[in-house]
Structures are given as C-alpha cells and as structure tokens.
N, C-alpha and C positions, 0 to 999 in steps of 0.2 A: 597580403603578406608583407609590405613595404611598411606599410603603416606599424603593424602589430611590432617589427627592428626601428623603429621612428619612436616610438612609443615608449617602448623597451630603452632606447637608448638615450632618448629625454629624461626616464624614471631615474638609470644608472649616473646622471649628469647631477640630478638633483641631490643626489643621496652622496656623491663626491663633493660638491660644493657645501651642503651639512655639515660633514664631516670635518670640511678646512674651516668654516665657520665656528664651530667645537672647538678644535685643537687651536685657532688665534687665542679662543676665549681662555682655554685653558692655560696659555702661554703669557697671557698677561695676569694670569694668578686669579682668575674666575671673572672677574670684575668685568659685567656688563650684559648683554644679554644681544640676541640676535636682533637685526636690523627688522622691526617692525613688527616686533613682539613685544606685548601689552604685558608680559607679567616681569617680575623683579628677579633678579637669582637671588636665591637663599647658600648660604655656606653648607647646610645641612641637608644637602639634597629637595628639602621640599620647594615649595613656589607660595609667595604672597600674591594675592590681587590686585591689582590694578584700582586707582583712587575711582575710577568709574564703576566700577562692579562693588565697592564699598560701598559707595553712595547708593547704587542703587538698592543693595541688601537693606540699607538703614531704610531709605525710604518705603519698601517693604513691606518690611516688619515693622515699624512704628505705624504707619497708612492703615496697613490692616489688621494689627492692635488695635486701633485708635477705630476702625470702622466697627470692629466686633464692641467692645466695648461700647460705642454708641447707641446699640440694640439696650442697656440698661437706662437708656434716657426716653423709652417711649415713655407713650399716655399708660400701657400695660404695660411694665418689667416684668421681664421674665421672672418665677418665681422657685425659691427650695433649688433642688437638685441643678434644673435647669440655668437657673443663675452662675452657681457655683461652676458649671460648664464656659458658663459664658465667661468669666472672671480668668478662669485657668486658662481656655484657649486665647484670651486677648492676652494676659501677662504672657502665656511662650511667645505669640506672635512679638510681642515687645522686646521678651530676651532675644529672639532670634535675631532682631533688629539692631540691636547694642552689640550684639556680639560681633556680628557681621561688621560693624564700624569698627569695632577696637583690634581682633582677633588677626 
C-alpha cells in the first residue's frame, strides 16, 4: 500500500513539474522546448524532427531506393509488368527519402 501513495505521488510530481516547464515556456513567448527533448516547437502547434531522424529518413529512402532499383542491373532484369513494379517502388522509396530531408 505505501509503494502504490509513493507511486501515485511521484506520478502527481512529474506531471506539476510539466506543467511549470509549459507555462516558463509559454511565458517567454513559446521559444524553446523542454530540457532534453529532441524535437523543435513549431508556432503552429505541430513538431518538426530532429536533424537525426532527418538523416536517417533520407538515408532510408534513398538506400532502399537505390537497393530496389539495383534488382534492374542483374544478368536477368526483371521484365514487362514486373519491371515497371520495380521502377515505381524504387522512385516512392526515393521520394519518401527527399521528402523526409526537406519536409
């Protein structure tokens, strides 16, 4: 029973220290973001990512663009229908990969 009021009133610590973490933020006009959090604040409510989770989108989607796309350099290339598969899933993998850098 001590533990479940320990618990309990660890949870109610956290969630008051949040909250004064919010209202500084807000009090100095939004600018900044909680101490040891990875994303940016956006004006507009939403969140950009972190230059790490960029990179790694790009690397991705260009990698595994680049690996599908490689299946048309066998000794057999895939042929007809099948090709045109292969072509479309490597260019999304490609856009997903650009987009995830710029976006």
């Amino acid at each position: 029973m001590p533990e479940t009021f320990s618990l309990r009133m660890a949870s109610e610590g956290a969630q008051q220290q949040q909250q004064q973490q919010q209202q500084t933020a807000q009090a100095k006009g939004g600018q900044g973001s909680a101490p040891g959090s990875n994303k940016q604040e956006v004006t507009d409510g939403g969140s950009m990512d972190c230059l790490g989770c960029r990179l790694t989108g790009l690397a991705f989607g260009v990698g595994g663009g680049g690996y599908i796309m490689s299946s048309l350099l066998q000794d057999k290339p895939p042929r007809g229908a099948n090709k045109a598969a292969v072509i479309a899933t490597a260019g999304a993998m490609l856009c997903f990969g650009l987009y995830r850098a710029i976006a």
